[in-house]
N, C-alpha and C positions, 0 to 999 in steps of 0.2 A: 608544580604538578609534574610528576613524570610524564618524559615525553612519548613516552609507548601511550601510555593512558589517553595522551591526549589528543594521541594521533588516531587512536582506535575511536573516542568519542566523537573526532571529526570526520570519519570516514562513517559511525555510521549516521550522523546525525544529516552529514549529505546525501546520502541511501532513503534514507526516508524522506528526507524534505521535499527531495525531485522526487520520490516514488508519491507520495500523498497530492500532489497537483492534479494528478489522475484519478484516482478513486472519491475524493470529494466533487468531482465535477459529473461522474458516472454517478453515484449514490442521489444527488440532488437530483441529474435526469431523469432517474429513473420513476420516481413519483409524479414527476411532471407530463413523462413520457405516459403515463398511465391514466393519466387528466386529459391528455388531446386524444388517447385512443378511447376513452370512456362516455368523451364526448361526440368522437366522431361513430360511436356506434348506439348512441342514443337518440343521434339525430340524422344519422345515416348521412351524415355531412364528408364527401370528398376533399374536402379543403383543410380540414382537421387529421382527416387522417395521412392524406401527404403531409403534414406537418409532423406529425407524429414518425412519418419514416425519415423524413429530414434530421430528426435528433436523434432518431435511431444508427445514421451512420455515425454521427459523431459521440454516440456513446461506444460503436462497438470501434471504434479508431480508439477512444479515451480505454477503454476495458483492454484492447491490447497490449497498449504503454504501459496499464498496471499493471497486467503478468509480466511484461519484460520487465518492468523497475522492480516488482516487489520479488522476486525470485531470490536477486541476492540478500534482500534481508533475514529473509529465513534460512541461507549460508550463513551471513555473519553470525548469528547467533551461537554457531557452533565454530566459525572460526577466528573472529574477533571475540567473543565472550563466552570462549568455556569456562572459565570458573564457573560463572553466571547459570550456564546451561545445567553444568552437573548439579547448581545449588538448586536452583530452583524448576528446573524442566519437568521435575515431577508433577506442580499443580500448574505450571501456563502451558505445557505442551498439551494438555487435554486439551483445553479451549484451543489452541492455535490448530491443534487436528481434527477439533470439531470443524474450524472453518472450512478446510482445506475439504474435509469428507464428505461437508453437509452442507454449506452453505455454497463455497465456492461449486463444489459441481450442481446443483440446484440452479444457479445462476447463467455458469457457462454454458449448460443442457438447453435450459431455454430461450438462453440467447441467440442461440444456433436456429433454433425454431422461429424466433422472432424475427429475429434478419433475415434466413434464407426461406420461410416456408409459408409467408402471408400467401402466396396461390393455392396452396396446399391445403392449407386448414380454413375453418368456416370463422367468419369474421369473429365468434363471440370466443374461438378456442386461440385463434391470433393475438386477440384482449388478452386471455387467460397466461397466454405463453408473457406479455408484459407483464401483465402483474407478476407472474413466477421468476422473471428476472430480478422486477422493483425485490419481493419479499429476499428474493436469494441477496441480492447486495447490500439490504438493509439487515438481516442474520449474519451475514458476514464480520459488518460494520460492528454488530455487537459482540460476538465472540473477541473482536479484534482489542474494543476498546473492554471488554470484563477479562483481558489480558493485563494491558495498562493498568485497570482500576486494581487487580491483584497488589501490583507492584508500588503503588500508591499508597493501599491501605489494605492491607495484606488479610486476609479473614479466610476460614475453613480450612486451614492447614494443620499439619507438628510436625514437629522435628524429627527424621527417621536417627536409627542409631550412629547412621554413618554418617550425619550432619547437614544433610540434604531435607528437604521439606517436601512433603507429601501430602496427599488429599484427605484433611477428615469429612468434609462434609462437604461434595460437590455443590449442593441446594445453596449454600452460604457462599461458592464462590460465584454461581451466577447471577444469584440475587443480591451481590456484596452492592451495599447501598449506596458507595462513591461511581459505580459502574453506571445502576438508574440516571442518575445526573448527569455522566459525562455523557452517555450515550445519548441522553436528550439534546444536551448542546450541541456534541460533536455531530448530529444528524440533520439538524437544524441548521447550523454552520452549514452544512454540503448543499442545502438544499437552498442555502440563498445563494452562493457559489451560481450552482444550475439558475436558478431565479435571474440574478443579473446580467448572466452570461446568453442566456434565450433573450430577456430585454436588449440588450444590444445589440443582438444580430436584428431583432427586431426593429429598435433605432439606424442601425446601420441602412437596411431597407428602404424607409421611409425617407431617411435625409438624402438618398440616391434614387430614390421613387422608382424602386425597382422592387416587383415582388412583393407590391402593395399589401395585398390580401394577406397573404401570408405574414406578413410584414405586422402589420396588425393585431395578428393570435399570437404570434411570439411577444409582442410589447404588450398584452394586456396579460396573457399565461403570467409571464411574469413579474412584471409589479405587483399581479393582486396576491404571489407568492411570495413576492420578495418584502412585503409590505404586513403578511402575517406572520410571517416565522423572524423578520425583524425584530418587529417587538416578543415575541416569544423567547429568539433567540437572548435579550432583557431579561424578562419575566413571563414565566418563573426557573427557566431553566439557569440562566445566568445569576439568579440570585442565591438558587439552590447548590449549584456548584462554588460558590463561594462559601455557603455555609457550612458544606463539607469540608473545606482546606481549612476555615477557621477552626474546626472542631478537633480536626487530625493533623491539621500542618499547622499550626499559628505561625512557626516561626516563617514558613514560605509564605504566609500572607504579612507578616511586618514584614519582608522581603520586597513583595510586590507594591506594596502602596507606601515603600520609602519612610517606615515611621520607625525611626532607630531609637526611643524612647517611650516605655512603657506611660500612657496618659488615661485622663478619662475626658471622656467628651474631643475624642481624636479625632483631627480634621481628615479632609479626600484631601489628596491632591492631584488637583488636575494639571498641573505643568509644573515645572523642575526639574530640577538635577541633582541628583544622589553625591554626595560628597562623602564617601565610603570612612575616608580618612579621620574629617572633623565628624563625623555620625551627624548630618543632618541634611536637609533640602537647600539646593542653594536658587534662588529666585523663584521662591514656591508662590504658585497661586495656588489658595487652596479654600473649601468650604467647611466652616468651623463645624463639628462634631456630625459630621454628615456620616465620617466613618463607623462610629458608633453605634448611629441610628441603623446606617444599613447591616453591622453583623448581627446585633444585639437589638436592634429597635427600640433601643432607650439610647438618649444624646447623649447622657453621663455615662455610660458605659467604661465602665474599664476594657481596655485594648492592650496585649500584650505585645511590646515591642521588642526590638533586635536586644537592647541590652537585659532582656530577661534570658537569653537564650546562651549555651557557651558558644566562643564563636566559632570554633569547629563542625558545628553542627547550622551553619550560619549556610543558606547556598553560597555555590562557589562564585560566582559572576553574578552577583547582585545586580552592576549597574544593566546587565543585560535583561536578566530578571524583568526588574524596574519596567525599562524600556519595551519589552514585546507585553508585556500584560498592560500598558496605557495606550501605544500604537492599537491592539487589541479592542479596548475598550472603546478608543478615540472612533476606531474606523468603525465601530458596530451602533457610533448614534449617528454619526454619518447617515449610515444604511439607511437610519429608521428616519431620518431627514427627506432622504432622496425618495425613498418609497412612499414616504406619508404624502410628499409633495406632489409626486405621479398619479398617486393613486385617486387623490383632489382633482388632478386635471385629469384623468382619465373617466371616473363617473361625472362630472361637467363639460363631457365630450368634446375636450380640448388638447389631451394630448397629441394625438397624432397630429395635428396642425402647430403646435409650440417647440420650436425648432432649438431653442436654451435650453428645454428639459428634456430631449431626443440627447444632445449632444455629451449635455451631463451624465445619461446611462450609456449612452458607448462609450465613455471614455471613464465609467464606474465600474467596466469589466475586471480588471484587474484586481480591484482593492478586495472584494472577499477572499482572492487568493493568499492575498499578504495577511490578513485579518485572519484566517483560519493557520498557517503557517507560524503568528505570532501567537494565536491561540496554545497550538504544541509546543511553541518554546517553554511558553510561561508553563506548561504543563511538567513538563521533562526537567527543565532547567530550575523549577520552583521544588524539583523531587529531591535533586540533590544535597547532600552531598551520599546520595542512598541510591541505591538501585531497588532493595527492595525494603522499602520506607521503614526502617527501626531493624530492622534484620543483618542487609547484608551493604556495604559501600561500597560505589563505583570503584574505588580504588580495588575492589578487591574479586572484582569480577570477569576482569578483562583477561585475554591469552597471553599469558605471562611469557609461553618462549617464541610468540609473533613480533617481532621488535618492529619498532617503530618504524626503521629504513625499510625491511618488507614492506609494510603495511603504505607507504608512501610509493613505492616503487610499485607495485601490484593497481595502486588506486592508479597512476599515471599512464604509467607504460608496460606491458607484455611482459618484454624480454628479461628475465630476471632465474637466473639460476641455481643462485643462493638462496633456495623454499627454507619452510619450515623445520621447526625441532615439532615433534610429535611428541603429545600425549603427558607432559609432565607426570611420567608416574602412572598414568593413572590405565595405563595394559595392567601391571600389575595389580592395582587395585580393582580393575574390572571384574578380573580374573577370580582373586580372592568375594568379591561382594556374590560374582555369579555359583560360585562354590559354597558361598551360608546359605543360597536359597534352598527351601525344601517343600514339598507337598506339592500346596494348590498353587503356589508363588514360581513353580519352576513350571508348572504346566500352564499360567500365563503369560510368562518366557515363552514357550515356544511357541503358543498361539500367536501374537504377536509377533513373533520371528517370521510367522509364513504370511503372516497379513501381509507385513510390509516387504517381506520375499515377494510376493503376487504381485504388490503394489509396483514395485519397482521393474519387477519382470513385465509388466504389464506398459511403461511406458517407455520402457527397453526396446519389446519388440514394437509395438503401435506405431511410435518412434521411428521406426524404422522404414516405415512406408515412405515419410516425408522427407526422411534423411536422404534415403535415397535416389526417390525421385530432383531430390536439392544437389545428389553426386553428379545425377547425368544430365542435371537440365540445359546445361551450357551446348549437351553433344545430341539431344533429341529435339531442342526447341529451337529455332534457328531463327525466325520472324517474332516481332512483337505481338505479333496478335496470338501467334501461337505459346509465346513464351506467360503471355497475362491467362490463356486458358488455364494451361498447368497451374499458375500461381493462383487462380482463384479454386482449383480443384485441393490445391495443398492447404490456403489457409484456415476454412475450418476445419481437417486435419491437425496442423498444427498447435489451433489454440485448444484443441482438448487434451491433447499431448502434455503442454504444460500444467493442464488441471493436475493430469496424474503424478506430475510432478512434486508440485506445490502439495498435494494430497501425499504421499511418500513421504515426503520431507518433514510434514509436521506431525506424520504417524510414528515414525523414528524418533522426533526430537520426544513425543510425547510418553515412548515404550520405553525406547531406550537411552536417556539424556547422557548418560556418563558416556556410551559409546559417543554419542550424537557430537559431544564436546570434544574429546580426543581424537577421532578420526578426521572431524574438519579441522582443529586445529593444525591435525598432523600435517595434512594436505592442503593447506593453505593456497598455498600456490597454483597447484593444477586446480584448483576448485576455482580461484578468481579467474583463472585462463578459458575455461567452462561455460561459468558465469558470463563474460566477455563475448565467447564465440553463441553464448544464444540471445545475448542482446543485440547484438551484429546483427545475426539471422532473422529474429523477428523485424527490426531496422529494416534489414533488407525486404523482405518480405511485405508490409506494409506501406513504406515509400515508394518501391519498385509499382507499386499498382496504380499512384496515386500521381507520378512525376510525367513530363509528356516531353519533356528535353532526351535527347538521344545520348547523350554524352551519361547525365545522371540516372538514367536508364540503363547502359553499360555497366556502369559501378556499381549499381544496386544489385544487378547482374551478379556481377562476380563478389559482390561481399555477401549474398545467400548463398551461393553455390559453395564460394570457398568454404563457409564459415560449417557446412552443411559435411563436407568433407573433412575438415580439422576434429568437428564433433565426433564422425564418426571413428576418427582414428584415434581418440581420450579414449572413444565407450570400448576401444578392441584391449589400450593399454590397464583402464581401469580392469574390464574382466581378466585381462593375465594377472595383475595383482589381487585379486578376490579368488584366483584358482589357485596360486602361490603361497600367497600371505606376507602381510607386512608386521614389520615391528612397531608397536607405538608403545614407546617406554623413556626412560627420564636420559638415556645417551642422545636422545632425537634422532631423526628422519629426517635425510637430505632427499633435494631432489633429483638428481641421475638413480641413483639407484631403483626411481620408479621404471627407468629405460632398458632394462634388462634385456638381453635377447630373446627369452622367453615373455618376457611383455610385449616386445617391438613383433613377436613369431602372431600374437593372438589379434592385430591392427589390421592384417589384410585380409583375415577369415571375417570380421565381423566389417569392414567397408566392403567387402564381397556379397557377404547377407544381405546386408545395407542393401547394395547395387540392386540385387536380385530383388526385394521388398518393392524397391521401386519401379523398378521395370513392373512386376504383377500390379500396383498399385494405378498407374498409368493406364498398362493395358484396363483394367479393369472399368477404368474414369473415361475408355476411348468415345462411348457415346457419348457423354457429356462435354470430351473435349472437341467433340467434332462442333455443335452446337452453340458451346460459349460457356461460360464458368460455370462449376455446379452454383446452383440455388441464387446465380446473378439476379442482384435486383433491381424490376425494372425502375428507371428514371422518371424521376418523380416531374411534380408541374417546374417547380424552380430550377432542375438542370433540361427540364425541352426547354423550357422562355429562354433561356441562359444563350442555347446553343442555336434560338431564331435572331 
């Protein structure tokens, strides 16, 4: 394998792995969160409903971590995978800017409502504000994965002239019927995540007889969750989404169940080792024609194996394959073990007293992580050797002039001089594609030109409030108490800011892919530097609230402030190059030349704006910061008991 290729699949397949730890544990809360407030206001129960704020902080800590992780993915796709971008951005950028327009601010709108505004609102519009969180992250979750299912099994599209794929029939790509399945699993999968993860805070409780009460609605909330979407998580979702990959991947299902020999009456196997070489299992335990039964429902079934396939078309890492789709399997009867067993001693009113099955669910927190993590392997890694299943090959979609050594130096470390080549060509074909268009086609070009003008203007200046309250906060806030006011006045600020973001980003990739691919590709570098200083920022921002050591208190300190002032001096550099203009063409784009004078002239007018944003922003916050954080919320029963 080329090692650009395979450097570009490693960076981004670590992007997502750490980004998805957070949105599956956010997506499960969030229906659960809607189960303890549904209850605590059908039964007017305070006990319920402090539980229900208790998960509400660690969903809006979890929903943070996912705008900071997930941000760069929607980078990489224009700077690790333009080919990819300009091939197929036409029909996944819709969905990926429906999320970003529709669901994501749906989400983060009333999340904001939900965490800061239960004094605010009447208990049943507090309810209402949950559920609009639950709905926005589970719309999200779908647009996300009828992106995936596209690429999987690719439906509603053709081929434009220029060799790029286009939308024929939107209805066929939301309703594409590999998308139903995934989305069923992959929502299920989060939701035992959330399920096990409440049970053992639960257990955790109980086995320190601390926070009994509470302790209790977290251990029962969850088993009796994690105990029906278990087997769901089975049947039928789990059996339907196999019957999918049987139908349209066969070769990734003899892939996955190790059967290098087309049979009938083809065994499971539950344990072995892939012997790539000799084409067989080596110390197979396995149940005779079980396979069969389960694609086909007939034992004699004929099952097509690896050698019916060329091996080209064979995935590339089989024995990983293999491996994450039995791990997978293995940890999801687990599940249905642990909960079936819980849930036995929970209606014969002996859990909470059985100190073996408390210990087994704290210490089960972790496995739906690795279980949904080996889920997207087998998902991703069973797609290959495609990107977009029978169309287009990974080999053949990655940024051909992002070499590998970038792309390893940008992942590690900062300082790196030697940026990208821009654009492979493709200014001038830009150029040339935006020249054929004519009529209605050039006037929604420029509709979209000023959406995503707005869009971007819009988290530019907003932006700017926090940026620069983040310039002077080292030189106006002097004390900790004064310095956590300011930072609980900036962070919901903040996290709408990167809505508009994330929103921008995938309205661009969706209007304009060809640009979308060359301009990230070209700037590779300052985009990863970017990327970097607002994962910092957020880091900052979020730990700095949370830490009570003076020392990590200081550093937190100064990696917001710094990171808030570095920001600000890209967004003066990037507007001198947007009032200039850059080259993106096949000689490439280094990176000094983005330092120009007249770039370095436009860095102190806009950290000056900056400065001034936040000063207004402050002033404006004064009553609030006189008082205590906007929208602080008050301390539930579990941090007073905590702090008697």
């Amino acid at each position: 394998m080329d090692s650009a290729l395979l450097i570009h699949r490693i960076h981004f397949a670590f992007t997502i792995t750490f980004h998805y730890l957070f949105p599956q544990l956010t997506m499960g809360l969030a229906l659960l969160i809607v189960i303890l407030k549904t209850i605590a206001l059908r039964y007017n129960d305070p006990v319920y409903s402090q539980a229900a704020r208790f998960w509400a902080k660690i969903f809006g800590i979890n929903f943070v971590m996912g705008v900071v992780t997930g941000i760069p993915m929607e980078f990489q796709f224009g700077t690790n995978w333009s080919h990819f971008s300009r091939f197929a951005g036409g029909v996944i950028g819709q969905t990926l800017a429906m999320e970003g327009m529709f669901a994501f601010f749906l989400e983060s709108a009333f999340l904001g409502l939900f965490l800061f505004g239960e004094k605010r609102l009447s208990p049943r519009m507090h309810w209402l504000s949950a559920f609009a969180v639950f709905a926005g992250s589970w719309l999200s979750g779908y647009f996300i994965v009828a992106t995936d299912a596209f690429m999987q099994h690719p439906v509603g599209y053709f081929m434009a002239p220029d060799g790029s794929l286009q939308i024929a029939s939107f209805r066929d790509l939301l309703l594409n019927p590999w998308a139903q399945w995934q989305y069923a699993h992959t929502m299920i999968g989060a939701v035992i995540t959330g399920a096990f993860v409440m049970a053992a805070v639960g257990a955790f409780y109980l086995l320190g007889n601390r926070f009994t009460e509470h302790g209790r609605i977290f251990l029962k909330t969850g088993v009796i969750a994690g105990c029906l979407f278990s087997i769901l998580q089975l049947y039928p979702t789990g059996d339907g989404q196999g019957k999918m990959v049987a139908t349209h991947q066969p070769v990734t299902l003899a892939a996955m169940e190790g059967l290098f020999q087309s049979q009938r009456g083809a065994p499971i196997v539950i344990l072995g080792q892939p012997n790539e070489q000799q084409g067989k299992i080596d110390n197979p335990l396995e149940v005779p024609g079980m396979l069969s039964m389960l694609t086909y429902r007939r034992w004699d079934a004929q099952v097509r194996g690896l050698d019916d396939f060329p091996k080209q078309d064979w995935p590339d890492n089989l024995p990983l394959l293999y491996y994450s789709y039995h791990i997978m399997v293995g940890l999801g009867t687990i599940f249905i073990a642990v909960m079936v067993v819980s849930a036995f001693l929970l209606f014969r009113d002996r859990l909470f007293q059985t100190k073996w099955m408390l210990w087994i669910l704290l210490l089960s927190a972790p496995l739906p992580y690795i279980a949904n993590t080996a889920g997207w392997m087998t998902a991703e890694v069973g797609r290959q050797p495609w990107l977009v299943y029978g169309l287009m090959r990974t080999a053949d979609g990655y940024s051909k002039t992002v070499s590998a050594g970038n792309v390893h130096r940008a992942w590690h470390s900062l300082p790196a001089s030697d940026a990208e080549r821009a654009g492979d060509g493709t200014g001038r074909r830009n150029r040339a594609n935006s020249a054929s268009r004519r009529g209605g086609r050039v006037n929604m070009a420029s509709l979209w030109f000023w959406i995503v003008a707005a869009m971007i203007t819009a988290y530019v200046v907003l932006d700017g409030f926090d940026l620069g309250a983040g310039a002077i906060y080292l030189a106006v806030a002097k004390t900790d108490d004064e310095r956590r006011r300011v930072l609980g006045s900036i962070g919901p600020v903040w996290d709408g800011n990167e809505v508009w973001l994330i929103a921008a980003g995938g309205t661009l990739y969706f209007a304009f892919p060809a640009l979308y691919a060359s301009s990230f590709s070209g700037f590779y570098l300052p985009l990863m530097i970017v990327l970097w200083l607002l994962i910092l920022r957020g880091i900052g921002i979020e730990f700095r609230a949370h830490v009570r050591n003076p020392v990590w208190q200081n550093f937190f300190d100064a990696v917001f402030s710094g990171s808030s002032i570095l920001l600000s001096i890209f967004f003066g550099v990037a507007l001198g190059n947007v009032v200039r203009g850059a080259p993106l063409d096949a000689t490439g784009y280094f990176f000094e030349p983005l330092w120009t004078n007249f770039q370095l002239s436009s860095q102190p007018g806009i950290l000056d704006w900056y400065t001034v944003l936040g000063i207004l922003f402050l002033l404006l916050m004064r009553r609030e910061l006189e008082t205590g954080p906007v929208g602080e919320i008050e301390p539930t029963a579990l941090h007073a008991a905590e702090a008697e």
